[in-house]
HTML snippet that shows the backbone in 3Dmol.js (N, CA, C, O; Angstrom):
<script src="https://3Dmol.org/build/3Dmol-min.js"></script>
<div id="view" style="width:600px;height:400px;position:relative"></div>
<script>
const pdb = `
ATOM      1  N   UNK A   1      -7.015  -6.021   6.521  1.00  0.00           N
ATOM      2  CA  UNK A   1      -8.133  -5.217   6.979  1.00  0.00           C
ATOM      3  C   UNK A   1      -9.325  -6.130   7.219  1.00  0.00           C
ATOM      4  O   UNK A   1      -9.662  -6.992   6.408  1.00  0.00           O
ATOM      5  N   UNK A   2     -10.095  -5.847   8.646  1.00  0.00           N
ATOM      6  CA  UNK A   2     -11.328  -6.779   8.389  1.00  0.00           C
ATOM      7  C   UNK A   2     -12.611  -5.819   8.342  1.00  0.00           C
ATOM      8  O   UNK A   2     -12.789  -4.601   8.387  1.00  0.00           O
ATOM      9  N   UNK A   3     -13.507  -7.080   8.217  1.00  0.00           N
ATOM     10  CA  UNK A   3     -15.032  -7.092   7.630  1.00  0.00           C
ATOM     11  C   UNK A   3     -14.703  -5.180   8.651  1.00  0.00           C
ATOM     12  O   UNK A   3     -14.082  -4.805   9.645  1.00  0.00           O
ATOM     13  N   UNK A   4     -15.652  -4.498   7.492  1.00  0.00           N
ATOM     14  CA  UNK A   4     -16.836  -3.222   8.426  1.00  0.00           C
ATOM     15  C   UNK A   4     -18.058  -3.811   8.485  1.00  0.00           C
ATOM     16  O   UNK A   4     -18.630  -4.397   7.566  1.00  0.00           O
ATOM     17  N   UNK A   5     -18.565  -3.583   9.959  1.00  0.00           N
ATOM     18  CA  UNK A   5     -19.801  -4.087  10.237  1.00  0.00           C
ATOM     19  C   UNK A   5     -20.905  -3.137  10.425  1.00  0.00           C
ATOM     20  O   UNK A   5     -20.666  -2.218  11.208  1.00  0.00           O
ATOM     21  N   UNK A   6     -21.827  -3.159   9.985  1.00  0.00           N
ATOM     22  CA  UNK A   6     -23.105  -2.326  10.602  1.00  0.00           C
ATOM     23  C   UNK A   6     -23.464  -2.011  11.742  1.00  0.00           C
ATOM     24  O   UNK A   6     -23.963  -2.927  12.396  1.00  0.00           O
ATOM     25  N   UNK A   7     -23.359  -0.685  12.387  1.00  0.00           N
ATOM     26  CA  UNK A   7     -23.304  -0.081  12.942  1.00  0.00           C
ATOM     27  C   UNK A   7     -24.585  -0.161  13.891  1.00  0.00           C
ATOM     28  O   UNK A   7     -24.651   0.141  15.082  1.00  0.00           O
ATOM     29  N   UNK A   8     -25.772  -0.736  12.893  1.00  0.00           N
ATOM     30  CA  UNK A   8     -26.880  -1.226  13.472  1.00  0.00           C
ATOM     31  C   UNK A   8     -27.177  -2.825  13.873  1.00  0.00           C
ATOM     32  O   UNK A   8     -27.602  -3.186  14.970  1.00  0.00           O
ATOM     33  N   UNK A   9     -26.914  -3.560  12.932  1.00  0.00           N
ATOM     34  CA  UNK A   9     -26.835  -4.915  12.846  1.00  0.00           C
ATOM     35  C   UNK A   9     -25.593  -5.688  13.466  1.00  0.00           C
ATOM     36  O   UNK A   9     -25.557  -6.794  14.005  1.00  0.00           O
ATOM     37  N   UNK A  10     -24.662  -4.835  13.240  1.00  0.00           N
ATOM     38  CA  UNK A  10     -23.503  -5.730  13.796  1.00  0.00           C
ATOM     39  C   UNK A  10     -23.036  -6.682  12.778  1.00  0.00           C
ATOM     40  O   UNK A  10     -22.219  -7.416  13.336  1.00  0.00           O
ATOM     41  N   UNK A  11     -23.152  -6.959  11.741  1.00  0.00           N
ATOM     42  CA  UNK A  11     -22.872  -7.861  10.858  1.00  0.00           C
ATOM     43  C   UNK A  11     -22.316  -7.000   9.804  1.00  0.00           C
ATOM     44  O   UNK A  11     -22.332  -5.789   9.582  1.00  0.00           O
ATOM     45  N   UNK A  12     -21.717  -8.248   9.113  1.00  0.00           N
ATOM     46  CA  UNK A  12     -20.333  -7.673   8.103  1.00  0.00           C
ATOM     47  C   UNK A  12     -21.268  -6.810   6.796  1.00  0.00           C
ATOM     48  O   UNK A  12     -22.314  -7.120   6.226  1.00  0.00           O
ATOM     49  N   UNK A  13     -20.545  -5.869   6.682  1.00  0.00           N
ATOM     50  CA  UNK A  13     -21.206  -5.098   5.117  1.00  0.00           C
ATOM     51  C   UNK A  13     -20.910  -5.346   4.067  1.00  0.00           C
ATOM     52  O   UNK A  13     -19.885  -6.024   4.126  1.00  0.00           O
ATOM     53  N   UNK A  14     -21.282  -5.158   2.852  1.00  0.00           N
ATOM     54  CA  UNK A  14     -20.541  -5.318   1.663  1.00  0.00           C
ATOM     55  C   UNK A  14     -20.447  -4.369   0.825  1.00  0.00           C
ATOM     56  O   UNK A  14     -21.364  -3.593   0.560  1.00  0.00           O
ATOM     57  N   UNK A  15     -19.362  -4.352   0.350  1.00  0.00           N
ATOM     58  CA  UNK A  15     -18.518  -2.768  -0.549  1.00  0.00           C
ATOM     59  C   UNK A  15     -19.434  -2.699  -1.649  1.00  0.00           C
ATOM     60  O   UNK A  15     -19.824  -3.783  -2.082  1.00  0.00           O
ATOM     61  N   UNK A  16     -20.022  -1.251  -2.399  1.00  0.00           N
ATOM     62  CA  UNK A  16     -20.650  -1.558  -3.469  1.00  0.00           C
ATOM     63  C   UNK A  16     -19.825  -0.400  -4.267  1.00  0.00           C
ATOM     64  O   UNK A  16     -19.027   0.271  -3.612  1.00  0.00           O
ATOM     65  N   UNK A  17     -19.955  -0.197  -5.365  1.00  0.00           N
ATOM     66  CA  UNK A  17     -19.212   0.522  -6.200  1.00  0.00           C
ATOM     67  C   UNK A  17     -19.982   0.853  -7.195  1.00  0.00           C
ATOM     68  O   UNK A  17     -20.255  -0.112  -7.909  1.00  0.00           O
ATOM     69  N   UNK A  18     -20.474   1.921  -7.542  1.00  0.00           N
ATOM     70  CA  UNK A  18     -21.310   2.766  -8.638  1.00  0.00           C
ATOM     71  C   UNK A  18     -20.494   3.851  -9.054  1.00  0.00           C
ATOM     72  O   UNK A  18     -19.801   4.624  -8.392  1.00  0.00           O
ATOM     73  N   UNK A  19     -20.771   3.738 -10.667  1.00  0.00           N
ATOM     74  CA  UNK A  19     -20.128   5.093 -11.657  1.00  0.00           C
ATOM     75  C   UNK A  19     -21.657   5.598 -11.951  1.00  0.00           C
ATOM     76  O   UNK A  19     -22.717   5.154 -11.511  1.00  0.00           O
ATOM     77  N   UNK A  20     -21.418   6.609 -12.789  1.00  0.00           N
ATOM     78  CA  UNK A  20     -22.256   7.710 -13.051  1.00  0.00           C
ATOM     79  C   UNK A  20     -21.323   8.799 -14.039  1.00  0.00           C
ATOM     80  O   UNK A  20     -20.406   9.521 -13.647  1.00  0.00           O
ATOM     81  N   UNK A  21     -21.836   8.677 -15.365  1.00  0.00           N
ATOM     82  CA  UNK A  21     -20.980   9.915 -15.908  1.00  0.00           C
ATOM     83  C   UNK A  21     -21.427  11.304 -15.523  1.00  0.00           C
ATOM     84  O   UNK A  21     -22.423  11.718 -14.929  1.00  0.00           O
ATOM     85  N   UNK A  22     -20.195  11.989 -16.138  1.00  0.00           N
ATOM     86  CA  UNK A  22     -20.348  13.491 -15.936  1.00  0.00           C
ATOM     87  C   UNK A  22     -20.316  14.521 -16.743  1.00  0.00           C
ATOM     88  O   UNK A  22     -21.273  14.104 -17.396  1.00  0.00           O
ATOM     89  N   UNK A  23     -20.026  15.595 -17.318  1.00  0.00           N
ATOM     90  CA  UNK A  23     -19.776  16.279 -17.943  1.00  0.00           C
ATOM     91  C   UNK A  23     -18.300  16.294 -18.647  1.00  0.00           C
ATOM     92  O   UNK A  23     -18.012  16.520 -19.822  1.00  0.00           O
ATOM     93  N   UNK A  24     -17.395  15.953 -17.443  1.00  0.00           N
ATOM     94  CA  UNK A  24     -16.177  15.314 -17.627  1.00  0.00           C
ATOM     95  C   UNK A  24     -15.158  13.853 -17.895  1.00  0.00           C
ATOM     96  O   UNK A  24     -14.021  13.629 -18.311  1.00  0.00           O
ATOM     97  N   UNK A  25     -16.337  13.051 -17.379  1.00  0.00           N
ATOM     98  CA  UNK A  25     -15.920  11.860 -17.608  1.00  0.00           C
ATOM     99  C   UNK A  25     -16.688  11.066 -16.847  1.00  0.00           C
ATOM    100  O   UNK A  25     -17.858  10.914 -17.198  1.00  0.00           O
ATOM    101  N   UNK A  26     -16.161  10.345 -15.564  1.00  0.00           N
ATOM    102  CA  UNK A  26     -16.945   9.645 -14.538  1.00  0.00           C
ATOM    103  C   UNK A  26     -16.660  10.190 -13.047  1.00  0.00           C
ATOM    104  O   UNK A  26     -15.845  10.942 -12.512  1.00  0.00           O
ATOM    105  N   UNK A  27     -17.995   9.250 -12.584  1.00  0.00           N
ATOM    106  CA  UNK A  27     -17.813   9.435 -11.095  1.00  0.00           C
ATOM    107  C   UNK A  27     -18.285   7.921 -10.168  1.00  0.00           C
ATOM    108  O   UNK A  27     -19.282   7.201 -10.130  1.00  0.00           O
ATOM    109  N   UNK A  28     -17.372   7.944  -9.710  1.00  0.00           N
ATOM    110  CA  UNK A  28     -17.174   6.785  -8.810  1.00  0.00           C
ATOM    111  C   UNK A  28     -17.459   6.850  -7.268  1.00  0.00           C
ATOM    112  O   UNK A  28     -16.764   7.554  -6.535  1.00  0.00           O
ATOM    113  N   UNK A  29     -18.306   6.238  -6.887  1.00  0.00           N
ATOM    114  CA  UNK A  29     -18.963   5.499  -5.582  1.00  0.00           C
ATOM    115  C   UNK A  29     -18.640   4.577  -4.884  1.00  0.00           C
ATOM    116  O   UNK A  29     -19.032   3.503  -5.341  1.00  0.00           O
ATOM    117  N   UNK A  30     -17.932   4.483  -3.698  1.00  0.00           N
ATOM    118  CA  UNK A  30     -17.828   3.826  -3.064  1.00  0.00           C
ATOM    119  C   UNK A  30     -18.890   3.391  -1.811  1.00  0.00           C
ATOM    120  O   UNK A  30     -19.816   4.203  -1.829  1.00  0.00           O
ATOM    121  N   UNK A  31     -18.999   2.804  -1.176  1.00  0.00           N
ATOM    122  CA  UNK A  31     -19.717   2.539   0.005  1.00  0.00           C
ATOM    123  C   UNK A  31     -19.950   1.201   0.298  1.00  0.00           C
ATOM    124  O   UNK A  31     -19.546   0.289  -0.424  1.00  0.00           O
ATOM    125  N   UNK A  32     -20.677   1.014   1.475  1.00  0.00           N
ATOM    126  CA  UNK A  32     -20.631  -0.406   2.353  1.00  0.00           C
ATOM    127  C   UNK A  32     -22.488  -0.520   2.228  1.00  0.00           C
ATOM    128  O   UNK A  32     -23.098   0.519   2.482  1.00  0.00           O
ATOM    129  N   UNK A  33     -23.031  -1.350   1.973  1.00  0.00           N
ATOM    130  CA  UNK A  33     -24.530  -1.402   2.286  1.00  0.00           C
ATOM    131  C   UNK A  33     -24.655  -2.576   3.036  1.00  0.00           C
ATOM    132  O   UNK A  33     -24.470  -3.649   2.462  1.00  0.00           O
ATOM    133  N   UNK A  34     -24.986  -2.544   4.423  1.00  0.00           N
ATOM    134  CA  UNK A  34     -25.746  -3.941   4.920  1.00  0.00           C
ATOM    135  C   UNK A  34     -26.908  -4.469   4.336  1.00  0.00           C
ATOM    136  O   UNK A  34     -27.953  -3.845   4.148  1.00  0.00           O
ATOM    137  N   UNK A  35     -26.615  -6.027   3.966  1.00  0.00           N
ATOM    138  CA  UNK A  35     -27.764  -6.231   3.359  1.00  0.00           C
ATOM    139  C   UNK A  35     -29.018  -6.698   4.322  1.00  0.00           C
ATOM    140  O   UNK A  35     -30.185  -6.725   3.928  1.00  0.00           O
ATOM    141  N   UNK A  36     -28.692  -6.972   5.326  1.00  0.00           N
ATOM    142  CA  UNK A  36     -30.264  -6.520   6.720  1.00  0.00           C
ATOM    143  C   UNK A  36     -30.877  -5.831   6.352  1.00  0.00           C
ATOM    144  O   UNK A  36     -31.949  -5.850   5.747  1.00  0.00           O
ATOM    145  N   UNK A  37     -29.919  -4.775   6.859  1.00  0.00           N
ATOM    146  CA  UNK A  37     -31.425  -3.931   6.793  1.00  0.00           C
ATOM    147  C   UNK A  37     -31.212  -2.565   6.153  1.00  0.00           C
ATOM    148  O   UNK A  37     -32.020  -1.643   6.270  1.00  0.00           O
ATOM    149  N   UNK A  38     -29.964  -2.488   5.403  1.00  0.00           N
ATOM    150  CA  UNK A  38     -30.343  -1.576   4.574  1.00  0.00           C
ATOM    151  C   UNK A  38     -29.142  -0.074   4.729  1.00  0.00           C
ATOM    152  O   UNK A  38     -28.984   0.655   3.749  1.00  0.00           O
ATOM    153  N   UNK A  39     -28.630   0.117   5.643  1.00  0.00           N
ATOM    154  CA  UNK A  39     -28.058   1.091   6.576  1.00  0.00           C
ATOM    155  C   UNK A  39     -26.950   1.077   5.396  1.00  0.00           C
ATOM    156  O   UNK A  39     -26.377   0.067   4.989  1.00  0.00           O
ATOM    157  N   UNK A  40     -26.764   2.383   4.932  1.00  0.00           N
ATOM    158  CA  UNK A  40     -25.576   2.723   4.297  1.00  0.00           C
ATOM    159  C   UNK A  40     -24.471   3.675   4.533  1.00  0.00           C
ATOM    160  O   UNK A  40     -24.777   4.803   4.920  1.00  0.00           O
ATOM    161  N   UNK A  41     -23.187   3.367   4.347  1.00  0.00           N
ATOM    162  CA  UNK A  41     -22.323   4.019   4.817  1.00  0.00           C
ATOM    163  C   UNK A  41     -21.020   4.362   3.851  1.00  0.00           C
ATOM    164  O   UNK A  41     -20.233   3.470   3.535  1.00  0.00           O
ATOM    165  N   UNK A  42     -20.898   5.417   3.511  1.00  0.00           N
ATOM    166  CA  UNK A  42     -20.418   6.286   2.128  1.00  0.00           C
ATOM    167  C   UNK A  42     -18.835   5.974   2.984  1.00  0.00           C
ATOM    168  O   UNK A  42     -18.477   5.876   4.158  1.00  0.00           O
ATOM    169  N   UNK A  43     -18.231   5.900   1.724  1.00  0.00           N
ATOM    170  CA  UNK A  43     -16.333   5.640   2.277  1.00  0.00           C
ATOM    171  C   UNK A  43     -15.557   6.554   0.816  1.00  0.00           C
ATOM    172  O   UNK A  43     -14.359   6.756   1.014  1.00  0.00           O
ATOM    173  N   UNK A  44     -15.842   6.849   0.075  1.00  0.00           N
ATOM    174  CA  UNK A  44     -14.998   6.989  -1.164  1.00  0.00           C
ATOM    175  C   UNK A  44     -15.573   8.078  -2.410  1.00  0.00           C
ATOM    176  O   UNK A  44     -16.671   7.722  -2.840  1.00  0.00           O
ATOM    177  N   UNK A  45     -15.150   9.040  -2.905  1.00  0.00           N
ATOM    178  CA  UNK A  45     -15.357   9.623  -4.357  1.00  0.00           C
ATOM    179  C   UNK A  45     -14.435   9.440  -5.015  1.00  0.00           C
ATOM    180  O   UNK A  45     -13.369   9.649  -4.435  1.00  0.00           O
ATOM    181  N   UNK A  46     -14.375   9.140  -5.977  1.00  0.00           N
ATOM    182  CA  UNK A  46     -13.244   9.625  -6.612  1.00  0.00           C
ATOM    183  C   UNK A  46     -13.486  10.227  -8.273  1.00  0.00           C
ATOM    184  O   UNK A  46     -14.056   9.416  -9.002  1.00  0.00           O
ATOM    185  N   UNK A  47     -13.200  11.226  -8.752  1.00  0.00           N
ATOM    186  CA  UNK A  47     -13.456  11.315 -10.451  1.00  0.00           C
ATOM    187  C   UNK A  47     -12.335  10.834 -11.451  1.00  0.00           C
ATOM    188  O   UNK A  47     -11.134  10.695 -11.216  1.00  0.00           O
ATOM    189  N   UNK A  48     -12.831  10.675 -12.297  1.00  0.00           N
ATOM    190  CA  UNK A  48     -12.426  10.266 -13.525  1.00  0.00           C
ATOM    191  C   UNK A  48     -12.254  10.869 -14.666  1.00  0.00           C
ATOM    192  O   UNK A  48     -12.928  10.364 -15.564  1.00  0.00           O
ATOM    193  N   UNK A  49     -11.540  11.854 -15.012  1.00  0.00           N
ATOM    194  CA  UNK A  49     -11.591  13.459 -15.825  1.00  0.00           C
ATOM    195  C   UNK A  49     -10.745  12.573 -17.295  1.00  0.00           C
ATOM    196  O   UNK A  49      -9.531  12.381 -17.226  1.00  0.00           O
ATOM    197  N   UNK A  50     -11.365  12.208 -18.266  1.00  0.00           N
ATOM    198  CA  UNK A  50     -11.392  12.225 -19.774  1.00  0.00           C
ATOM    199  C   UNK A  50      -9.949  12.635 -20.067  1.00  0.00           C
ATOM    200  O   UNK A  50      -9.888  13.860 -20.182  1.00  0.00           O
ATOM    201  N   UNK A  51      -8.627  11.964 -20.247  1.00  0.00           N
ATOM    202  CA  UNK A  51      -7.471  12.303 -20.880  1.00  0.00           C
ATOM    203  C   UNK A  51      -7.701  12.613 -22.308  1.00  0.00           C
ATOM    204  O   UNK A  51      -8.890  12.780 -22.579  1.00  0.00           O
ATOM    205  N   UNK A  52      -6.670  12.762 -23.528  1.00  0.00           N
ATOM    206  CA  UNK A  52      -6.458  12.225 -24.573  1.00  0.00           C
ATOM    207  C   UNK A  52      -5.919  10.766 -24.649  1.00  0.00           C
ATOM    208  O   UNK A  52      -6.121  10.027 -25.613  1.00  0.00           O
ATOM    209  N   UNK A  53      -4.966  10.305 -23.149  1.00  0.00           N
ATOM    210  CA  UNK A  53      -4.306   9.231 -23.733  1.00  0.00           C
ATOM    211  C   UNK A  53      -5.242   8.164 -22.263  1.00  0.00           C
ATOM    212  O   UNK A  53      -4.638   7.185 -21.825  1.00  0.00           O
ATOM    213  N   UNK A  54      -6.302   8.430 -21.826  1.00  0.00           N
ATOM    214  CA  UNK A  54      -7.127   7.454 -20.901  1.00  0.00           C
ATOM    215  C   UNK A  54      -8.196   8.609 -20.100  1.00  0.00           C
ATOM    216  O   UNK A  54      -9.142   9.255 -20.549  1.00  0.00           O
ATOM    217  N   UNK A  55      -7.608   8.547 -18.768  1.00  0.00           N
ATOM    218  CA  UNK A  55      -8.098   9.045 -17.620  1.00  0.00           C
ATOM    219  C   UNK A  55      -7.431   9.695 -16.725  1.00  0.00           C
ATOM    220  O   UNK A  55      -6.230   9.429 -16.762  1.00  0.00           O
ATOM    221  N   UNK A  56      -7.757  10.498 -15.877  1.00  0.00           N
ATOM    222  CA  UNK A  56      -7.026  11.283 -14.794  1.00  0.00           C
ATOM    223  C   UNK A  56      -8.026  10.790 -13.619  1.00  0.00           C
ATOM    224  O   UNK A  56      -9.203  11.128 -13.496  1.00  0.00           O
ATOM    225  N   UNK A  57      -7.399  10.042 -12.905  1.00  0.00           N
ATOM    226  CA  UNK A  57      -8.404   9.978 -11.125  1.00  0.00           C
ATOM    227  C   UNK A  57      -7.983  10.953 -10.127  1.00  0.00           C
ATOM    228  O   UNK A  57      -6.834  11.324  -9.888  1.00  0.00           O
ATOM    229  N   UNK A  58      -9.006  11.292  -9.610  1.00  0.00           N
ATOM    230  CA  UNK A  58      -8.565  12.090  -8.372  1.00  0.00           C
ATOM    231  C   UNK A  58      -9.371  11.977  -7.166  1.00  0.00           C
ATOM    232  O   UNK A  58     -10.505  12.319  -7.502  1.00  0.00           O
ATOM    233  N   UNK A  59      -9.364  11.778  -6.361  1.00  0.00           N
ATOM    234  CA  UNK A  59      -9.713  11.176  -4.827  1.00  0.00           C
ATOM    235  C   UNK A  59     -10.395  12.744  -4.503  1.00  0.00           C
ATOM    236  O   UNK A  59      -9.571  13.658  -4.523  1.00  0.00           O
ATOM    237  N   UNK A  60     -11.601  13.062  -4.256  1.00  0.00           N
ATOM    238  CA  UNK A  60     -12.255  14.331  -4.292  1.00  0.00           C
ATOM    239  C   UNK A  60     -13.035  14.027  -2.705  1.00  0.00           C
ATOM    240  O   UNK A  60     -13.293  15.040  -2.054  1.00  0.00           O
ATOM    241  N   UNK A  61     -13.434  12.560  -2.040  1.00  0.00           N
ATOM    242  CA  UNK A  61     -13.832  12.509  -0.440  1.00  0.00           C
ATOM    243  C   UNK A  61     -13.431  11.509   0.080  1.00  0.00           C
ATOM    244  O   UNK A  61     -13.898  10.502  -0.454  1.00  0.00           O
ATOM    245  N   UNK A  62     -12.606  11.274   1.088  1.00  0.00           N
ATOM    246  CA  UNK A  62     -12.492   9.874   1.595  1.00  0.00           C
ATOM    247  C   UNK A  62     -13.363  10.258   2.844  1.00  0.00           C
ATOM    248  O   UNK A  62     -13.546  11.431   3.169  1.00  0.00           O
ATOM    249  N   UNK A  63     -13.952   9.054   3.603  1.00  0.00           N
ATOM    250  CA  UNK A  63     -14.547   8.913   4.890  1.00  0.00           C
ATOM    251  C   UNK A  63     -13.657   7.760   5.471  1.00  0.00           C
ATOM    252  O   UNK A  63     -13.494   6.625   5.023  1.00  0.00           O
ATOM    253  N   UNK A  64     -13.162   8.306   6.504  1.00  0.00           N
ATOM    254  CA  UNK A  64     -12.669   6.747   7.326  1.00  0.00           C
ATOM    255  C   UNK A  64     -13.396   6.185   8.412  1.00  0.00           C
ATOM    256  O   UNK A  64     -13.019   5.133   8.929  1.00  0.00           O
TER     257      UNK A  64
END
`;
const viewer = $3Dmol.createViewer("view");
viewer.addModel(pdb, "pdb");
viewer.setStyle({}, {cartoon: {color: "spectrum"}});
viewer.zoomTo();
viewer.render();
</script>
């Protein structure tokens, strides 16, 4: 797979990845931020629902 580029800039983006808990466990962030100028572009949710024996993920938005 290659570089995603900014849509404004034209130059390669870089993947960032943020959690955030929940009531249930976590929540996971995907996305691309150009570091130019700033332009962000969402690709991914996914949650993270609290097992007894770990975690349960579940893919809740993809953007392609």
């Amino acid at each position: 797979m290659g570089n995603i580029l900014c849509p404004k800039c034209k130059i390669p983006m870089v993947l960032n990845i943020e959690t955030s808990p929940t009531a249930e466990g976590l929540r996971v962030n995907y996305f691309y931020r150009c570091k130019n100028c700033g332009y962000k572009l969402e690709d991914a949710i996914m949650l993270l629902k609290k097992t007894e024996g770990g975690y349960e993920a579940k893919m809740v938005e993809y953007v392609s």
